[in-house]
Every structure is written in structure tokens, then in C-alpha cells.
ZARODREN-313141 format. One line per field, with one value per residue (C-alpha): residue number from 1; x negated, z, y. Coordinates in Angstrom, 3 decimals. Each point is the difference from the previous one (the first is absolute). Layout:
n <- c(NUM; ...)
xx <- c(X; ...)
zz <- c(Z; ...)
yy <- c(Y; ...)
//
This chain:
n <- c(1; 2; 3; 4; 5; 6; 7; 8; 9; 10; 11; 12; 13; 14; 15; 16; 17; 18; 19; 20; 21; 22; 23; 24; 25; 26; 27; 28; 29; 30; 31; 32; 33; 34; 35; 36; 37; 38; 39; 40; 41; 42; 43; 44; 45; 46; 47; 48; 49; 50; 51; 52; 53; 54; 55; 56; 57; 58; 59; 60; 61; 62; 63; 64; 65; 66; 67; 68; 69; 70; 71; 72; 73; 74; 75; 76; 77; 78; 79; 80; 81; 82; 83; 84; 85; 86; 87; 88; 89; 90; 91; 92; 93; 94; 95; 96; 97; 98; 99; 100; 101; 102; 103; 104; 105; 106; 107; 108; 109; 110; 111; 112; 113; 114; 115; 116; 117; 118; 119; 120; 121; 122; 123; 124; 125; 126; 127; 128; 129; 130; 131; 132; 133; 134; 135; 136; 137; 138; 139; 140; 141; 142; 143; 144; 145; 146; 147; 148; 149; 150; 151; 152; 153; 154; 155; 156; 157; 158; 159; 160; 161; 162; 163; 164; 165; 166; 167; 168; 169; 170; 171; 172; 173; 174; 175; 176; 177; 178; 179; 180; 181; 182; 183; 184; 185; 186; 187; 188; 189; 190; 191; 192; 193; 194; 195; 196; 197; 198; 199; 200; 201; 202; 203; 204; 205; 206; 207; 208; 209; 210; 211; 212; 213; 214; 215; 216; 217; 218; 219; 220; 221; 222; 223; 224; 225; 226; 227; 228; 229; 230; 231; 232; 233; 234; 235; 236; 237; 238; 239; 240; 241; 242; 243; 244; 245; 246; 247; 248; 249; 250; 251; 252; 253; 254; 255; 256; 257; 258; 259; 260; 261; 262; 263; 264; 265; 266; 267; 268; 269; 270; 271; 272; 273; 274; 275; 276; 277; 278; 279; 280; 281; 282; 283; 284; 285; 286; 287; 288; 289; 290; 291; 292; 293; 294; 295; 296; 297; 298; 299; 300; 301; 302; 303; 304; 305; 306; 307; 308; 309; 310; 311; 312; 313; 314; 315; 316; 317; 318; 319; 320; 321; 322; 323; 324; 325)
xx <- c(59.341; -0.733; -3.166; -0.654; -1.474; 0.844; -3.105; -2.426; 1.199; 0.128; -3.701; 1.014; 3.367; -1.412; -1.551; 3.889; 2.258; 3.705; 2.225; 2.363; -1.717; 2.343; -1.835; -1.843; 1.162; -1.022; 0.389; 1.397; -2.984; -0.502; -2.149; 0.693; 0.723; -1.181; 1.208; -1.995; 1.696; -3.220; -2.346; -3.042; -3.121; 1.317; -0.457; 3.698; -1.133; -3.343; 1.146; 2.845; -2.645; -2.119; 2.954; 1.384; -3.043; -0.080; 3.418; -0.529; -2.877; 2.956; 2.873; -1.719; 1.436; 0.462; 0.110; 0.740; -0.466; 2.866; -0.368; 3.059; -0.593; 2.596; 2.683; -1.135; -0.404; 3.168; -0.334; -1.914; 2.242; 2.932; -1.451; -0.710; 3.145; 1.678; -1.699; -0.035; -0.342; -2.123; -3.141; -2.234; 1.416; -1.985; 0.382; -3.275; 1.485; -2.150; 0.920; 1.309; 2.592; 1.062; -0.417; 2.523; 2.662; 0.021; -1.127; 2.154; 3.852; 0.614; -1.653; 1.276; -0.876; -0.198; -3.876; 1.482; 2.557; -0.783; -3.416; -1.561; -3.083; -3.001; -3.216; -1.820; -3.279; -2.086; -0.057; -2.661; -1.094; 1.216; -2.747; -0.669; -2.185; -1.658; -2.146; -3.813; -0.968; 3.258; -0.338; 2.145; -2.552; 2.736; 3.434; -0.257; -1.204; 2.973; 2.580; -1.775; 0.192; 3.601; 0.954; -1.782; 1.444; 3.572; 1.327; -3.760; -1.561; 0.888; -0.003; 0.439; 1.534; 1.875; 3.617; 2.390; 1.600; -3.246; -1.878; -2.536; 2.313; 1.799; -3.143; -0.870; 3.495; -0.471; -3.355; 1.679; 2.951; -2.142; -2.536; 2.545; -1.832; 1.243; -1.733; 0.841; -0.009; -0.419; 1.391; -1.648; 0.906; -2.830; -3.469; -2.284; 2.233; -0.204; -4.221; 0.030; 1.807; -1.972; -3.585; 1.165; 1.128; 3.779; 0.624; -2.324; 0.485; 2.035; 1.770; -0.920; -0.360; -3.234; -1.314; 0.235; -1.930; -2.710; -2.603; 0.483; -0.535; -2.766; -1.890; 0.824; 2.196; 2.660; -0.257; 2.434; 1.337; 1.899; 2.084; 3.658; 0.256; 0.569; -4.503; -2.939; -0.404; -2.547; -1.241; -0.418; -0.831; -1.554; 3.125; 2.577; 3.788; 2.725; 0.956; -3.410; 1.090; 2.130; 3.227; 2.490; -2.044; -0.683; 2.403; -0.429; 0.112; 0.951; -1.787; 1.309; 1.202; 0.297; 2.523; 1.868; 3.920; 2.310; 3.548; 2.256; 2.059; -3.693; -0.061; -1.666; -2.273; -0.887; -0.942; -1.681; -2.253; -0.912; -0.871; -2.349; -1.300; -0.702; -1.356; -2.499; -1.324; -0.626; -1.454; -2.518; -3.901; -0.065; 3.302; -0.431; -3.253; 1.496; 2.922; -2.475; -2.254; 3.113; 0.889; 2.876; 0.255; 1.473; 3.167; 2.148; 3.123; 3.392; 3.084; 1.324; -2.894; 0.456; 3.690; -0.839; -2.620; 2.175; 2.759; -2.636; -1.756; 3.587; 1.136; -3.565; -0.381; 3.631; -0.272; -3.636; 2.333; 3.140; -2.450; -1.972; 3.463; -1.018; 3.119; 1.283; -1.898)
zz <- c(29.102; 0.268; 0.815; 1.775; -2.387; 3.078; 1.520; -3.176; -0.097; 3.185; 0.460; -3.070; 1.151; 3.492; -1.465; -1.627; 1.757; 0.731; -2.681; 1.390; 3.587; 2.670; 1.574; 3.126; 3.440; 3.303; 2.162; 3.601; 2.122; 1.980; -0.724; -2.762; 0.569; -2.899; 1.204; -1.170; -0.263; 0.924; 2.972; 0.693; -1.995; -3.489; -3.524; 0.377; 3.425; -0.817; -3.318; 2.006; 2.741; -2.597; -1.929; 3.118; 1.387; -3.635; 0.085; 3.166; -1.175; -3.301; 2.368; 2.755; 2.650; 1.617; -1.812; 2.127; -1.347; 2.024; -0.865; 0.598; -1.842; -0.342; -1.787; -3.450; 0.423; 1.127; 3.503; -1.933; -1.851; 1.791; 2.210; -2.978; -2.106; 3.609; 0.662; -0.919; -3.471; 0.824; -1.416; 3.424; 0.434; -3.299; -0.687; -1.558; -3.014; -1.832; -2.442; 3.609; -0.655; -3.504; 1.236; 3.100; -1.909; -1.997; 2.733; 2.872; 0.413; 2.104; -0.354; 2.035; -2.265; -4.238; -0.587; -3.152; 1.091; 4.251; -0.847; -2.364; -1.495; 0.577; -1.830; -0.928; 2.262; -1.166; -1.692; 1.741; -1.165; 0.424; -0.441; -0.826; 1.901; 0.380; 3.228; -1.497; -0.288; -1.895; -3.343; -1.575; -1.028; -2.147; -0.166; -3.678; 2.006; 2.808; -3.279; -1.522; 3.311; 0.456; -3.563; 0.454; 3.687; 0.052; 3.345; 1.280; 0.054; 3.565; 0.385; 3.276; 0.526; 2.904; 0.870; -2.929; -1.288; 0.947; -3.046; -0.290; 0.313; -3.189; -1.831; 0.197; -1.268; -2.732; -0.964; -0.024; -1.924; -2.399; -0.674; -0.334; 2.351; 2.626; 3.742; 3.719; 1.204; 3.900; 2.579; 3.294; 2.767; -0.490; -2.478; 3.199; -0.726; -3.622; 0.563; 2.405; -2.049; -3.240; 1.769; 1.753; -3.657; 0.913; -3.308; -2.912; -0.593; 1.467; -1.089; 2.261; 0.118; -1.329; 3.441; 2.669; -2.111; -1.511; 2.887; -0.344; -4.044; 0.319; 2.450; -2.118; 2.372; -2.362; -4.271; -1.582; -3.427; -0.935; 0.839; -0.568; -0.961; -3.605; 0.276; 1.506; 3.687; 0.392; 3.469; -2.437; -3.327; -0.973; 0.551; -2.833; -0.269; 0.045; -3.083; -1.397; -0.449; -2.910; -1.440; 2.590; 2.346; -2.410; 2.032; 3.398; 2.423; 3.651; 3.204; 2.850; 0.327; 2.733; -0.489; 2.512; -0.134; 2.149; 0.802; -2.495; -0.044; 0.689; -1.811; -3.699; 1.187; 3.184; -2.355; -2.096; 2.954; 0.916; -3.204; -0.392; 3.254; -1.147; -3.308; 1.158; 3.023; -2.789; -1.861; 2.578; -0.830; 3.895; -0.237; -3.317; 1.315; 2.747; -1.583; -2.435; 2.227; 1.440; -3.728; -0.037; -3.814; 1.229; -2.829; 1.092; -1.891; -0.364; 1.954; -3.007; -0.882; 3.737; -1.037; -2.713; 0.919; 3.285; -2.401; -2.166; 2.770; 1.310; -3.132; -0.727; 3.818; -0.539; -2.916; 1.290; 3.513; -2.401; -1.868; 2.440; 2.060; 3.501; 1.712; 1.495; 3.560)
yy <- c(29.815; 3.760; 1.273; 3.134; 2.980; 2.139; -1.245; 0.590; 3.359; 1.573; 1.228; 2.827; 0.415; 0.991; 3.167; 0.900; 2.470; -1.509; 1.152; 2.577; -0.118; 1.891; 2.788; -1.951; 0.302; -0.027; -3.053; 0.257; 0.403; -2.796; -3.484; -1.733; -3.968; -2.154; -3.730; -2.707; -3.447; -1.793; -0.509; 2.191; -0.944; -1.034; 1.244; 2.207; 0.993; 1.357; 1.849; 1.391; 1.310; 1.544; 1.670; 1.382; 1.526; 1.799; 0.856; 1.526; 2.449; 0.864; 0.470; 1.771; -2.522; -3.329; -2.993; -2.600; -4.264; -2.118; -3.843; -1.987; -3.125; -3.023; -1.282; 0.477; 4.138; -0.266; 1.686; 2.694; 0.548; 0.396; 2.479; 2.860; -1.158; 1.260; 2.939; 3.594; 1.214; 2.551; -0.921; -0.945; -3.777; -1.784; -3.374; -2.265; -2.175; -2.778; -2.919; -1.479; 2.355; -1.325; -3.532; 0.020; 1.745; -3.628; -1.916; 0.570; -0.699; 2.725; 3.606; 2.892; 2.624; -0.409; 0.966; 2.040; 2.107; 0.254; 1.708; 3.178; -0.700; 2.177; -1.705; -3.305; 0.666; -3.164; -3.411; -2.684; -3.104; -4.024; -2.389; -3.815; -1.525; -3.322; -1.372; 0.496; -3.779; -0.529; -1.403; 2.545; 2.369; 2.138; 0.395; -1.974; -2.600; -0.050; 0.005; -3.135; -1.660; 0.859; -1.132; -3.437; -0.514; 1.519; 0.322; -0.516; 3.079; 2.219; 3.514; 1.773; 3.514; 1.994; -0.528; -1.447; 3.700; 1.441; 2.186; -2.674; -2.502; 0.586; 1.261; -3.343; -1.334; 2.769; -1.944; -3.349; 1.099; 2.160; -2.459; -2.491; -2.469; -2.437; 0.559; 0.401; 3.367; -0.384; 2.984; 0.988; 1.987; 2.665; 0.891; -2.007; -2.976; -0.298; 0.508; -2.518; -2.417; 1.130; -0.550; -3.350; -1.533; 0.249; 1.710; 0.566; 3.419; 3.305; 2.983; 3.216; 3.623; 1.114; 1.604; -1.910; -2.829; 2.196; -0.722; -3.276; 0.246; 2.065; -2.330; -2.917; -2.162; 0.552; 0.156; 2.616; -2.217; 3.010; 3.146; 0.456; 3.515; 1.516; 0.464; -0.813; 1.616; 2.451; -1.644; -3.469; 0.792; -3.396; -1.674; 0.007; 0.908; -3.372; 1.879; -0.322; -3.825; 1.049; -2.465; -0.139; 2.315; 2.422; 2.795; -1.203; 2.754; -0.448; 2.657; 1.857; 3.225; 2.553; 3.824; 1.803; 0.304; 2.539; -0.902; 0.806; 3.538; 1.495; 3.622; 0.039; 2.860; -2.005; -3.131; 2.548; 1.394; -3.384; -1.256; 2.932; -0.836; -3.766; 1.123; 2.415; -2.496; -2.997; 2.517; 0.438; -1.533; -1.225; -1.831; -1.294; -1.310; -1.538; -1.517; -1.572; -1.595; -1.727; -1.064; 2.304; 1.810; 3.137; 0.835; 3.128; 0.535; 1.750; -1.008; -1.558; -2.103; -1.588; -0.593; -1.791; -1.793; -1.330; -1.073; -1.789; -1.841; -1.059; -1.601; -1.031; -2.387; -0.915; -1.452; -2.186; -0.510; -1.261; -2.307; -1.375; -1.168; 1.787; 0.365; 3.470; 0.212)
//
């Protein structure tokens, strides 16, 4: 399976001019829309609050956070693939992005061809996580109880085709063990279910569980990204594990997207904009304390990283036999 170097690299190609950059150009002057295909109050919403705010300050005007959530970022999505190329209707992408374009029968736009890239703006963290009286103490310990019990062992997550979702079939499949992953309809169901012994352990993003970690309700066994988080230090990598989980890598990621036929020089002008506003201390502060890594690239590194990530979920979608939604 192919990993993503794209993400180990990006904090030194940030600092990199775009080869052959068009002179920049001015964008029409009216607010710029960045639609969010998520409610208010989550990990994508936040970082897209605190990038636009920056943005604003780089641009010199409006930037404007529209949530329309639903149908797999398909309403989103829609709605910039449809509008003007001009630069001021911005779409947020995220491994959700990658995922329906495998997931779903029927797509109204084609994520690769309907949109221009502008920049990666972050990677955040997935987390394993076990209720704090549980007996798995480690995530060695939740792979010797699923290899002694196959078909025993439960682990909750988010809606089947969800990012955590098929992190956890990524775990299965990668440690080649046998248990039940479990879908909910939202991160207060899975917690529930988790604290009231439904399931023995979850798959979740790293924020929304961290006050819960911290307090010691819930024990983090391990995280899923390619290192240790920052905000969790003590608690080691999947890949740490080593054999079959020795290139485990599976997180979230946020960038911004225009529609397609948007001018080079207008993509160039915003990805200046983006690059300068992650490379701010107060928004790099920010992002971290949400356990965003804040990554800025070129347009082509977003290309290739959205091709990567489709092939990537396809192939876990393909082998874990979820049918097209």
C-alpha cells in the first residue's frame, strides 16, 4: 500500500517558492466563501475559522465560513464545483473527500477534475482509545486479546465510510486480526457505548476526546498517525508495534480547493495567502492546540496527495466489502 511522503515533507516544502509561479493577481473584491462540508464546532470547522480569519488579514477582505454539511461533502461540494471560477467561492476538502469518490455510487462532480487545488492546510490526529477501567492497558494488549478471541473483540467508530471507520478496518486488515468494528451515528454515541461496555475500545479524532484522556475517563492505547502527537507524547505510534504495523499511517486532513477553470495567478494569490497565514506563530499556535500539524504546500502536492488518499481508502473500502452508499 502506498504511504504518503507528501505529508513528511511538507513543513520544508512550505518555505519553497512554486516553480514557475504566474505573476499573482488580484481577486474580485467581494467576500470570499470557503464552504465547509461539516457542522459548526468540529475539528474542519474550527481550522477553517482560524485560517479564514488569517486569510482575511493576507487578502485585505472578507472571508466568510458557510457550513453545509450532508451527504458525504456532497452538498459542499456541488455548490463550489458550480460556481464561479473566480477565486472568492473556496471549497474545504479532507480525506472525506478521497473517501466518497470510492464510497458513493453517484457523485455529481469528479473530486479530481471539478476542482483546482490550492494547499494542504493541516493533518490532525485519530486515536485509540479504551474506557479507563478497561483491561487493555496498551494497544499490544487489545492485539493479544483479539488474536486469542477472533470475532470477540469490539471496536466502535462513527458512521461505516466514516475516516475512523475505516482506520479501524485499516487496523484489522493491517494487523491481520479478526474483530467487530461497530458504527454509530455520531463521536457522543460511540463514548456512550465505549463508557457503558458496549464495545471495548473506539477509533476517534484526537480532539474531541482529549478532555476526556486527560482527565482519565478514557486511556489513549495508541495514536494512528505516522508519530507521536505533541498534545500526547507518552502515548506511542500503531506503527511503533512494528511487523505488520510497522507502516501504519492513517489521520485527517483539512486544504482548500476552488472550482476548476480558476486562473493560475488567482490559485497563485491564494496559495500565498494560505502560506503566509500558516506561517503565522498565532495560527500555528492555535492550530496546534487543536492537534492540527499545520503542512502548507504547492497545488501539486494537494493533487497528489488527493489521488493518493483516493486509491489509498478505495483499496481499505474494496477490501473490507462496504458496499457503494
Amino acid at each position: 500500500m502506498q504511504r504518503r511522503p507528501f505529508l513528511h515533507r511538507a513543513a520544508a516544502l512550505a518555505l519553497m517558492p512554486l516553480a514557475g509561479r504566474a505573476t499573482a493577481q488580484s481577486l474580485p473584491k467581494r467576500p470570499i466563501r470557503i464552504v465547509v462540508p461539516f457542522g459548526p464546532g468540529g475539528v474542519a470547522d474550527v481550522t477553517t475559522r482560524i485560517v479564514a480569519s488569517a486569510l482575511a488579514a493576507q487578502l485585505g477582505q472578507s472571508v466568510i465560513v458557510e457550513n453545509r454539511p450532508g451527504a458525504g461533502g456532497v452538498v459542499a461540494g456541488e455548490q463550489v464545483a458550480r460556481a464561479k471560477p473566480d477565486g472568492t467561492t473556496l471549497l474545504l476538502m479532507s480525506n472525506a473527500t478521497a473517501i466518497s469518490a470510492r464510497l458513493l455510487k453517484q457523485m455529481p462532480f469528479d473530486a479530481q477534475k471539478d476542482f483546482a487545488p490550492i494547499s494542504v492546510l493541516g493533518v490532525f490526529d485519530l486515536v485509540l482509545v479504551a474506557p479507563a477501567q478497561s483491561r487493555l492497558r496498551t494497544l499490544a494488549d487489545l492485539l493479544a486479546q483479539a488474536r486469542a478471541q477472533p470475532g470477540k473483540l469490539d471496536i466502535g467508530t462513527i458512521a461505516i465510510g466514516s475516516t475512523q471507520n475505516l482506520a479501524a478496518q485499516l487496523l484489522k486488515s493491517d494487523a491481520g486480526i479478526d474483530l467487530q468494528i461497530v458504527p454509530y451515528n455520531g463521536t457522543a454515541a460511540v463514548l456512550t457505548a465505549l463508557q457503558g461496555g458496549e464495545v471495548d475500545a473506539a477509533v476517534e479524532v484526537l480532539s474531541p476526546v482529549l478532555g476526556q484522556i486527560r482527565a482519565g475517563a478514557l486511556r489513549a492505547l495508541a495514536v494512528l498517525g505516522t508519530k507521536r502527537s505533541p498534545l500526547l507524547p507518552q502515548v506511542p505510534a500503531v506503527r511503533e508495534t512494528g511487523g505488520g504495523l510497522a507502516q501504519f499511517s492513517a489521520a485527517s486532513w483539512n486544504a482548500l480547493a476552488a472550482p476548476a477553470g480558476t486562473p493560475a495567478p488567482v490559485l497563485a494569490r491564494l496559495n500565498d495567502a494560505v502560506r503566509a497565514a500558516l506561517a503565522s506563530p498565532e495560527v500555528r499556535r492555535k492550530l496546534t492546540a487543536l492537534g492540527v500539524e499545520p503542512q502548507p504546500g504547492t497545488p501539486a502536492q494537494l493533487a497528489a496527495l488527493l489521488a493518493s488518499e483516493i486509491a489509498r481508502w478505495g483499496a481499505v473500502i474494496e477490501r473490507a466489502g462496504i458496499p457503494r452508499q
